[in-house]
C-alpha positions in Angstrom: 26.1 9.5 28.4 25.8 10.2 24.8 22.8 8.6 22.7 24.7 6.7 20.7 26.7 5.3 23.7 23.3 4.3 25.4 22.3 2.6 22.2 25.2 0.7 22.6 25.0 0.1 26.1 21.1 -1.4 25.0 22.4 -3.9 22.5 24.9 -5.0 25.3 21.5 -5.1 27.7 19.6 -6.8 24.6 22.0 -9.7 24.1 22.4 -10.7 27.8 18.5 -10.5 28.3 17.8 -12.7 25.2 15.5 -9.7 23.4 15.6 -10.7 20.0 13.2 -8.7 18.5 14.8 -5.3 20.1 18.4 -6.2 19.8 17.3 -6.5 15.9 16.1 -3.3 16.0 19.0 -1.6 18.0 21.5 -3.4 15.7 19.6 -1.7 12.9 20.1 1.9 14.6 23.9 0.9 15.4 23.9 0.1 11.3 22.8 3.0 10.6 25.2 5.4 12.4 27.8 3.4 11.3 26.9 3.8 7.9 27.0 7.6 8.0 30.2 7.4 9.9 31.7 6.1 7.0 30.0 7.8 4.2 31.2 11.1 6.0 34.2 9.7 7.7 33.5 11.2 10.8 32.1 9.9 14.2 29.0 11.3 15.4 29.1 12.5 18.9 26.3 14.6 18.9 22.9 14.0 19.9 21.6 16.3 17.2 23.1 14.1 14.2 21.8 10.9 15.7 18.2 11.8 16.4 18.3 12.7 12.3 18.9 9.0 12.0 16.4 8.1 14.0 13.7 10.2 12.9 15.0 9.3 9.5 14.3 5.4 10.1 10.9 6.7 11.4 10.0 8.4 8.8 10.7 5.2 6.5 9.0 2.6 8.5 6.1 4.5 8.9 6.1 5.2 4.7 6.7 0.9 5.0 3.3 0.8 7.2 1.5 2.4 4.5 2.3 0.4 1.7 2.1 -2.7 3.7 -1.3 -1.9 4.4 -2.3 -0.7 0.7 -0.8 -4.3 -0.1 -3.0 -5.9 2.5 0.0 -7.1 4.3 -0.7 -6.1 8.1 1.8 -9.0 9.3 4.8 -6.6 7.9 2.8 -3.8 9.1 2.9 -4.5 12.6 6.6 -5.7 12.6 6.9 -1.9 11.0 4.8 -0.5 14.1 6.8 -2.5 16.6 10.5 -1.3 15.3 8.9 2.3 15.2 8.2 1.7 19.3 11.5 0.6 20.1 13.1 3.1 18.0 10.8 6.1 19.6 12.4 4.9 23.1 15.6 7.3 22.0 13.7 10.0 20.5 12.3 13.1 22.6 9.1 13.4 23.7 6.7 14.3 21.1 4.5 17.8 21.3 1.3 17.7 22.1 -1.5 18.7 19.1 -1.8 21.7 20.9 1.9 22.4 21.5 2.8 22.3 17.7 -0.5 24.6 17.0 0.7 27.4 19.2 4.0 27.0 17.7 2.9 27.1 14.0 0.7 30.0 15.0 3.8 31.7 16.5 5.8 31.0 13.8 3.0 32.7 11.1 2.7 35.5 13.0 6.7 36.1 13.9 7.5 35.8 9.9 4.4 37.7 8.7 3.3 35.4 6.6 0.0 36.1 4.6 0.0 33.3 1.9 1.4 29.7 1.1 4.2 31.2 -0.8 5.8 32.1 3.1 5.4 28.5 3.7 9.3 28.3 3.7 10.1 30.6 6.0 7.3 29.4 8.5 8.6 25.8 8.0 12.0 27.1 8.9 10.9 28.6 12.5 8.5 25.5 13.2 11.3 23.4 12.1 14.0 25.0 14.3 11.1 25.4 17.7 10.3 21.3 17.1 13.9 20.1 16.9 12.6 16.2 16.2 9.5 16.3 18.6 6.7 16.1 15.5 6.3 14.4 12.4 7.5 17.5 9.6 4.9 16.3 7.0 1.9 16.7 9.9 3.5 20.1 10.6 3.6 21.0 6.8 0.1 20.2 6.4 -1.4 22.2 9.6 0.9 25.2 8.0 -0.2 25.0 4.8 -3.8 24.5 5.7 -3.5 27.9 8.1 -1.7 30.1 5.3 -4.7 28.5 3.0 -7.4 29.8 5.5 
């Protein structure tokens, strides 16, 4: 079964077991696919295109969490943290720290890069080797702080 047709299968799951809280977030997720189906009038089919949405809504929520908290509002803050666990059920697993360092150190030495100008090309091996299993701006920083060293 495809991702998106699980996701669907979920909200189906959702509304018969009463989960409010999670059937709001899968109905966000639903939203959002829809929303690029139209906007490129096409349907998505592919895992690849959805798991950009997903780590796209991430990527928002946990940029929500941070102002939320700046703003001393931790009540929106945890709602934030709670839609990023339901949303992290369709995502793959995550590397481990020590994973993403081999691969960054792979990638510096497979492109030859010697300064932070290469960052682009080392981003663009990481990138490709992490296929939505880390968070790009953690990976950006451990490459930049390498090429800096």
């Amino acid at each position: 079964m495809s991702l998106k047709g699980q996701i669907l299968d979920d909200v189906k799951s959702a509304m018969k077991a009463g989960e409010k809280d999670r059937l709001k977030v899968l109905r966000l997720i639903t939203a959002a696919i829809k929303q690029v189906e139209v906007d490129e009038r096409k349907v998505l089919d592919d895992d690849a295109a959805v798991l950009g949405i997903l780590n796209k809504m991430v990527k928002q929520r946990r940029d929500s969490i941070t102002q939320f908290e700046q703003g001393d509002r931790q009540d929106l803050a945890d709602i934030e943290k709670s839609e990023i666990e339901i949303i992290a059920e369709y995502l793959p697993e995550q590397l481990s720290d020590e994973d993403l360092d081999k691969l960054v150190d792979d990638a510096i030495a497979s492109s030859g890069a010697a300064s932070v100008r290469d960052m682009g090309k080392v981003m663009g091996i990481v990138k490709a080797g992490a296929a939505g299993r880390a968070d790009m701006a953690a990976v950006g920083a451990k490459v930049k702080a390498r090429l800096n060293s």
